[in-house]
C-alpha positions as CSV (number, residue, x, y, z in Angstrom):
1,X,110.5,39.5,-85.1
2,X,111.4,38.6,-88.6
3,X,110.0,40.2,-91.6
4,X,110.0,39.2,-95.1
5,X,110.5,42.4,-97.7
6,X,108.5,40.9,-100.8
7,X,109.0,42.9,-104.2
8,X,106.7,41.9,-106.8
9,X,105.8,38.5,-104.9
10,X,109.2,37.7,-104.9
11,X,110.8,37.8,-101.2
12,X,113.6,40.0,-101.7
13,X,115.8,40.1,-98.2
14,X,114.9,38.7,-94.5
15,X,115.5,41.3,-91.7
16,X,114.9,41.0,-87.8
17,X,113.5,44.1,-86.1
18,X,110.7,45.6,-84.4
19,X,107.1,46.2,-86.1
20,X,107.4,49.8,-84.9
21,X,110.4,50.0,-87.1
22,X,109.5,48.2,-89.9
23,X,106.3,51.0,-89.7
24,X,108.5,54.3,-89.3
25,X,109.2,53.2,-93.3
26,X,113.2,53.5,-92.4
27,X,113.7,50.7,-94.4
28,X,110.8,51.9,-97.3
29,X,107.2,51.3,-97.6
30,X,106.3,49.2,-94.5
31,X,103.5,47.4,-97.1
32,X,106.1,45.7,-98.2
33,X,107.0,43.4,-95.1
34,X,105.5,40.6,-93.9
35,X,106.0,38.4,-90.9
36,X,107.1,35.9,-91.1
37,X,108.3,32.6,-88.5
38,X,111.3,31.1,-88.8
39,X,109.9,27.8,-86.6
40,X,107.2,27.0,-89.7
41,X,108.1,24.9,-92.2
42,X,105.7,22.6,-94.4
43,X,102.8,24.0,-92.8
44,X,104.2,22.5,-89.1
45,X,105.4,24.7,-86.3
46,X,108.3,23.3,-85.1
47,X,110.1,23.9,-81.4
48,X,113.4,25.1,-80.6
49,X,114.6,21.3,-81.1
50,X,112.9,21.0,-84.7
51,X,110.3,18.8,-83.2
52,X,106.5,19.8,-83.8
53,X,104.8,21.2,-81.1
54,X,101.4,21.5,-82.0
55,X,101.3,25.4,-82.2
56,X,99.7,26.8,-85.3
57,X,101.9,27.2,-88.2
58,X,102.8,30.5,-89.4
59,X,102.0,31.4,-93.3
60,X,102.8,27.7,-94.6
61,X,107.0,28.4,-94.0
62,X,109.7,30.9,-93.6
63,X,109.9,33.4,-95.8
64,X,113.3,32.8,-96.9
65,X,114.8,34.9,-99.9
66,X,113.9,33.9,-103.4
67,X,111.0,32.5,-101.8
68,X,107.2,33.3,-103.6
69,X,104.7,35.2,-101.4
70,X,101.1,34.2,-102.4
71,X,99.3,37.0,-101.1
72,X,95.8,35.3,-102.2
73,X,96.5,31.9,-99.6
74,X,98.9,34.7,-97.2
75,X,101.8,31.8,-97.4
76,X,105.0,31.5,-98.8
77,X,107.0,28.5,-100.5
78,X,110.2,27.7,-102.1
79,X,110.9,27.8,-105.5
80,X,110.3,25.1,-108.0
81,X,113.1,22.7,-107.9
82,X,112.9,21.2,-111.0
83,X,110.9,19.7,-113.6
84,X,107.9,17.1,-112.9
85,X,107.0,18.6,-109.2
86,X,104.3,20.3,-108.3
87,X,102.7,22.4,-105.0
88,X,101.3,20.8,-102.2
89,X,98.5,23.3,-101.2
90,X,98.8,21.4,-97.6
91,X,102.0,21.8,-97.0
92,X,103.5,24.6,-99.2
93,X,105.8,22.6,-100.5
94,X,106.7,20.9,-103.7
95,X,106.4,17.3,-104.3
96,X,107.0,15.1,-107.1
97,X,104.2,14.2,-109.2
């Protein structure tokens, strides 16, 4: 399983491991993980071949470092990449206005 470690909203580091490890609080306060799937991206679950495949998608897209956790919508998406775009609230992601 992979687990995003969010520190003030911001995802901080990615780590595989099991939940029971993430909750023995090991790594700190197991609050501050959340799972997250490496096969969503844009609000699409993808397959093993990055082809959709219909399964739901998993908290809009991975939670990648530097990535934005929106606790409110329980999704997170990439940074801004620039001036002029702004956030799909379909897809997570940014487009150009």
């Amino acid at each position: 399983m992979n687990f995003s470690k969010v520190v003030d909203g911001i995802v901080e580091n990615v780590i595989v491991a099991d939940q029971s490890f993430i909750d023995s609080g090991a790594l700190g306060n197991p609050a501050l993980f959340y799972l997250t799937d490496f096969y969503t991206r844009g609000n699409v679950h993808y397959n093993h071949d990055w082809q959709p495949d219909g399964l739901p998608p998993y908290r809009g897209n991975y939670g990648e470092n530097g990535f934005t956790w929106d606790a409110v919508n329980q999704v997170f998406y990439a940074p801004c990449p620039g001036v002029g775009y702004i956030l799909d609230h379909q897809t997570w992601l940014w487009v150009l206005e």
